[in-house]
C-alpha positions in Angstrom: 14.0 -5.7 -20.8 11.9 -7.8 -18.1 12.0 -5.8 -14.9 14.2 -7.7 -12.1 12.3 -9.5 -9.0 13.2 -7.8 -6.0 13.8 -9.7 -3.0 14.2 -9.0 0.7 12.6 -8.9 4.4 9.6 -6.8 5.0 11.0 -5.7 8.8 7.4 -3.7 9.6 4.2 -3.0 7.5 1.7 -1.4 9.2 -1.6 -1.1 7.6 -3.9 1.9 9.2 -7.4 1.6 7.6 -10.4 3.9 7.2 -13.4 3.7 6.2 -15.1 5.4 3.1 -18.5 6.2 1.0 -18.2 3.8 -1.6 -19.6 7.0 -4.2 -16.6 9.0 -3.0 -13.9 6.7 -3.1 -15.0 6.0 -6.8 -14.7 9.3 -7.7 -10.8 8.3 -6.6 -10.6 5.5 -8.7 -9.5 5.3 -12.4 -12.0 3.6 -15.2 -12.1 -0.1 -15.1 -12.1 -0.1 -11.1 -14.6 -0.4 -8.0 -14.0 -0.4 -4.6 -13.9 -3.7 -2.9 -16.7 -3.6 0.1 -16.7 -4.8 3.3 -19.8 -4.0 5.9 -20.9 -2.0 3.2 -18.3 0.8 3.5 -15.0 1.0 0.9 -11.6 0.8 2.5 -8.5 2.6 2.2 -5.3 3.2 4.4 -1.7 3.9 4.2 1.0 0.9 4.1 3.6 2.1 6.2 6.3 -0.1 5.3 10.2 -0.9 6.5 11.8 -2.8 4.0 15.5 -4.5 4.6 18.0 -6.5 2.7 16.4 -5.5 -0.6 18.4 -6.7 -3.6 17.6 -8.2 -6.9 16.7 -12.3 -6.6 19.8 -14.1 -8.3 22.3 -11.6 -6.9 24.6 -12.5 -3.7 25.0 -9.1 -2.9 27.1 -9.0 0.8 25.0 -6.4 1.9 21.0 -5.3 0.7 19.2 -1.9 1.0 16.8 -0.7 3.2 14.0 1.9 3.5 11.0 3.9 5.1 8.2 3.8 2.8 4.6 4.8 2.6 1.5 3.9 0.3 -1.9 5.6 0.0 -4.1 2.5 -1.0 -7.5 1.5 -1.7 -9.2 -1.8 -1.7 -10.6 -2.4 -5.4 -11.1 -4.8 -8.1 -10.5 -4.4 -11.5 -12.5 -5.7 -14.5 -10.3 -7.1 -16.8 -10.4 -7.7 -20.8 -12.9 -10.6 -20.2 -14.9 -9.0 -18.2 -13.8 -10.6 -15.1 -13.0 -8.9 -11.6 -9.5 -9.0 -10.5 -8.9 -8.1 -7.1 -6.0 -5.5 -6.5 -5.4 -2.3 -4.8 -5.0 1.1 -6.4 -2.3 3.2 -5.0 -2.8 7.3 -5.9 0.7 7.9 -3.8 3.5 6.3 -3.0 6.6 7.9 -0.7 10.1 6.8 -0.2 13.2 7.9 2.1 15.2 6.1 -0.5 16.9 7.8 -3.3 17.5 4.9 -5.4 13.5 4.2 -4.7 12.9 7.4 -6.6 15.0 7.3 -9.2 14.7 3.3 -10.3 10.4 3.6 -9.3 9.0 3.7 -13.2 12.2 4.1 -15.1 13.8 0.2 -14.5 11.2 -0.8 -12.3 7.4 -0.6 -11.4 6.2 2.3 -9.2 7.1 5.3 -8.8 7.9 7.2 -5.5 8.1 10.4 -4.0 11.1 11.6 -1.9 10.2 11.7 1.8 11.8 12.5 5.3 10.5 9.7 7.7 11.3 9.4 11.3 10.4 5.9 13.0 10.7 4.6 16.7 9.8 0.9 17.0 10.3 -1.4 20.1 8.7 -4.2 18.6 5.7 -3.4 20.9 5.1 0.3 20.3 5.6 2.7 17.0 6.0 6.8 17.0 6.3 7.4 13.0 6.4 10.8 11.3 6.5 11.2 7.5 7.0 14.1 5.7 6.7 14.5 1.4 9.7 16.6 0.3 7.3 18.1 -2.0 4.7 19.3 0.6 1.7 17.0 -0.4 1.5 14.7 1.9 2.2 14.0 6.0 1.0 11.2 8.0 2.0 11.1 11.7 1.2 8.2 14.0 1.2 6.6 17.3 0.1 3.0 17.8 0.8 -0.2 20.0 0.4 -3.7 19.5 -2.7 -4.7 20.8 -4.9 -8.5 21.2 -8.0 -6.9 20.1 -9.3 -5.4 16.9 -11.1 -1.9 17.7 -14.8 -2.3 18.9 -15.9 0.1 16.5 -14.2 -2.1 13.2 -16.1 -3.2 10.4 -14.4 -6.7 10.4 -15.8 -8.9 13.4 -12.3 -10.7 13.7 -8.5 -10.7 13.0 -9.0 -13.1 10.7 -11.5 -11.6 8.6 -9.7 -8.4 8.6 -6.6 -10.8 7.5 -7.9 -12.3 4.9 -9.6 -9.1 3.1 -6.4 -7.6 3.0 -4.1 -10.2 1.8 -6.1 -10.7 -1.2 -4.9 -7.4 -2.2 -1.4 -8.5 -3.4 -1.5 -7.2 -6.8 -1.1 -3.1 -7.0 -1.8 -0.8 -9.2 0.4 2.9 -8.6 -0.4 6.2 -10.7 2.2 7.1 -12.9 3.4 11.1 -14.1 1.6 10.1 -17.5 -1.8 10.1 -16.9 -2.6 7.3 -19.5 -0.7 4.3 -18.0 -0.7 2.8 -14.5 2.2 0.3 -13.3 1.5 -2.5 -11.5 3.5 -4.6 -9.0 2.9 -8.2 -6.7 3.7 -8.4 -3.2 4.6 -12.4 -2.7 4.9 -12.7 1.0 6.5 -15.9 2.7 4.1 -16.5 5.2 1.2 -13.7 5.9 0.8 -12.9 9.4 -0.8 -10.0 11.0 -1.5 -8.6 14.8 -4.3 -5.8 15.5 -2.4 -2.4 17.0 -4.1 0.1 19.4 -3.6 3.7 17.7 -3.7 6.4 19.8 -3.3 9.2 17.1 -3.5 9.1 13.6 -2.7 12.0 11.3 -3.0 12.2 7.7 -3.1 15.1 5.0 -4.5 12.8 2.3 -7.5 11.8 4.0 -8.0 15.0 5.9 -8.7 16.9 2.5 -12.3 17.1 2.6 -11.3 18.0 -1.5 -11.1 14.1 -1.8 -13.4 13.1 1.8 -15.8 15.5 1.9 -16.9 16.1 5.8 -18.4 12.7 7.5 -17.4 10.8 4.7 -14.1 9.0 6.0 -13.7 7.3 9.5 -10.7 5.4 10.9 -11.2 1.5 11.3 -8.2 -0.2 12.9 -4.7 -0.7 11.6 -3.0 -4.3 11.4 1.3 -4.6 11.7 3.0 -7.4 10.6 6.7 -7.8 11.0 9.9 -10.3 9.6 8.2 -11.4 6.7 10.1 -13.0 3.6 8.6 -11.3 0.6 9.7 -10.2 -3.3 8.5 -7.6 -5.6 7.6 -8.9 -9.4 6.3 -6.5 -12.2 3.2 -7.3 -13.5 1.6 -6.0 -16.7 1.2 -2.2 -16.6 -2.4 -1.0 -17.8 -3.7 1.7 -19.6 -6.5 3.6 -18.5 -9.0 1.2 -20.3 -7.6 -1.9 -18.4 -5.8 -3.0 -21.5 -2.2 -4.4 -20.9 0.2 -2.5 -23.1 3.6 -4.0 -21.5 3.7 -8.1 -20.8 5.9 -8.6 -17.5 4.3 -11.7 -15.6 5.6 -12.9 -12.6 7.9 -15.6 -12.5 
């Protein structure tokens, strides 16, 4: 059965960014994959994501869902079957305060989630948000306000630059419990706009384990918010670990 398309209103994404060693985020990266570059550094980040009104497209449901979210990302491209470079992200984690997020993520639809306990305070000009993995793994805690400019010490010389490399990244690709598939899922947005926010802390387990970022190898960049977008959620093929495509669900 064709996964549904999963409409609704993306109420806040924030996107924190770091850079990385392009040899060590390969290391992170599955076969078929290579980080996408900017100012010669990889990138990776956490989507921090509040997502409203969710329900399936076709279905006047009175009332849709909503839910905290988190995604450990990196920038990459893929090389498909013809040898051509697609460009994606590739998501090791993804969190959820929804229970219907866990238990739907992989089994009716793509991408599957870990239970989490977030905690967000948002005035539309400043964020406090706390997240906490039920299982232990993972914690990310930030503070951040909107802001004109981008950091002084960012890789990308404008808003727009730093726009436009991330947007491109609308097709993910999330590990899966079985360590031979990955499932992939668009992010169609209605209108992509983004503001530069001033973060004055940053905590994350993920990329302080110097397991994965060895010491001096990770820095933070800047991290982008975007806010009442329009967007829907559509399956795309999932992929073995060779890049070969072993279920067909293309967008509509």
């Amino acid at each position: 059965m064709k996964p549904p398309v999963v409409r609704g209103l993306i109420r806040r994404r924030i996107l924190v960014n770091f850079r990385v060693r392009p040899d060590v985020i390969q290391r992170l990266l599955p076969e078929s994959f290579q980080p996408k570059l900017v100012g010669g550094s990889a990138m990776a980040g956490i989507c921090l994501i509040r997502l409203e009104q969710m329900r399936p497209r076709g279905l006047a449901w009175p009332v849709g869902l909503s839910s905290e979210n988190a995604a450990h990302r990196i920038a990459a491209y893929r090389q498909d079957e013809r040898g051509q470079l697609e460009e994606s992200v590739y998501i090791p984690r993804r969190d959820s305060s929804s229970w219907l997020n866990h238990w739907l993520g992989g089994r009716i639809f793509p991408g599957e989630h870990h239970r989490a306990r977030f905690e967000a305070q948002d005035d539309g000009g400043r964020v406090v948000l706390s997240m906490r993995s039920a299982d232990g793994q993972v914690a990310v805690d930030l503070r951040a306000r909107t802001a004109r400019p981008l950091p002084p010490t960012s890789v990308f010389r404008t808003i727009g630059e730093a726009s436009s490399f991330f947007e491109g990244g609308s097709l993910g690709y999330s590990k899966t419990r079985h360590d031979d598939r990955l499932d992939a899922l668009y992010l169609c947005t209605r209108g992509w706009r983004v503001e530069p926010l001033e973060v004055e802390a940053i905590a994350s387990t993920f990329f302080r384990d110097e397991g994965r970022f060895p010491a001096g190898s990770v820095e933070f960049d800047c991290a982008l918010v975007m806010r009442d977008i329009p967007h829907e959620w559509q399956a795309a093929p999932r992929l073995t670990l060779t890049g070969q495509a072993i279920e067909t669900a293309c967008p509509a």
